[in-house]
C-alpha positions as CSV (number, residue, x, y, z in Angstrom):
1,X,0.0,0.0,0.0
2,X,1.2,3.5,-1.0
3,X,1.9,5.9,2.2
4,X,-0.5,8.8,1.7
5,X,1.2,12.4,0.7
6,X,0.3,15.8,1.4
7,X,1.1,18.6,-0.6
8,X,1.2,22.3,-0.2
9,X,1.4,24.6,-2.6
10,X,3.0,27.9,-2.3
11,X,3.2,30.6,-5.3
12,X,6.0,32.9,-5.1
13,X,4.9,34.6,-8.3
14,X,2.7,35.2,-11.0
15,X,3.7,34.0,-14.6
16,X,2.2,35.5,-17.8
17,X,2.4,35.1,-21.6
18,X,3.0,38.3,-23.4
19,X,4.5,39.7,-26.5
20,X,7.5,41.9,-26.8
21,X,7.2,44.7,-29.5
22,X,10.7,45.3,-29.2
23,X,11.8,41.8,-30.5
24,X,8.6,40.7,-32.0
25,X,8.2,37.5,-30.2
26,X,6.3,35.7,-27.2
27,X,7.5,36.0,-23.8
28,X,7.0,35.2,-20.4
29,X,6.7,37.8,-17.4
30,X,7.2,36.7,-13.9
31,X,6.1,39.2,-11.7
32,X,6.9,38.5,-7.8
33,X,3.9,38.5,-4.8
34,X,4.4,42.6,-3.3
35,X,4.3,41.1,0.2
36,X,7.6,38.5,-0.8
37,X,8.8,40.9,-2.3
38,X,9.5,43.2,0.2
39,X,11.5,39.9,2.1
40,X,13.0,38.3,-0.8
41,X,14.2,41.0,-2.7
42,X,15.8,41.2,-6.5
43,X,18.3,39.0,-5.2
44,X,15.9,35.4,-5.5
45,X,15.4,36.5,-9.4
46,X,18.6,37.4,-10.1
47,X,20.3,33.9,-8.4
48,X,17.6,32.2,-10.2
49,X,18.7,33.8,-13.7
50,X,22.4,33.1,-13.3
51,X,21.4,29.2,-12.4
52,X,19.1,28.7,-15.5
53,X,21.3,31.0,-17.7
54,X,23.1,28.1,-19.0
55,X,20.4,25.4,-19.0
56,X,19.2,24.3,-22.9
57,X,16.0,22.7,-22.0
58,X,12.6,22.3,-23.8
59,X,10.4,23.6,-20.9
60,X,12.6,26.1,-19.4
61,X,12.9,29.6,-20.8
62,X,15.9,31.8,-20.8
63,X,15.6,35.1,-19.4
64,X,16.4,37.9,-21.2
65,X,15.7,40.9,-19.3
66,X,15.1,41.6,-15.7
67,X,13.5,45.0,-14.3
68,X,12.1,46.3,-11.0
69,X,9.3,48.4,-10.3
70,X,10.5,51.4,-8.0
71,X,7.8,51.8,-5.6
């Protein structure tokens, strides 16, 4: 018998499709939760660039710009 699993789901951020005029192409825009923000910082995003800059897979994206929001 399979033990029974419980899993929690926590969203960091919000992902959606858009389209960049500049390069004419289809892009996706991460956009961080403002209260993790505020504790996380740039610094999660920009680690988490440098670790998949290298990475040639299928289902992960590169990313090629990253900008904050001054509030």
């Amino acid at each position: 018998m399979l033990p029974r699993l419980t899993f929690t789901c926590i969203v960091l951020a919000t992902v959606y499709l858009a389209h960049d005029l500049k390069d004419d192409r289809k892009v996706a825009v991460k956009v961080l939760r403002p209260e993790l923000a505020a504790v996380l910082g740039a610094e999660r995003f920009i680690q988490e660039i440098k670790t998949t800059a290298n990475l040639q897979r299928p289902h992960i994206s590169p990313a090629v710009r990253f900008v904050t929001r001054p509030r």
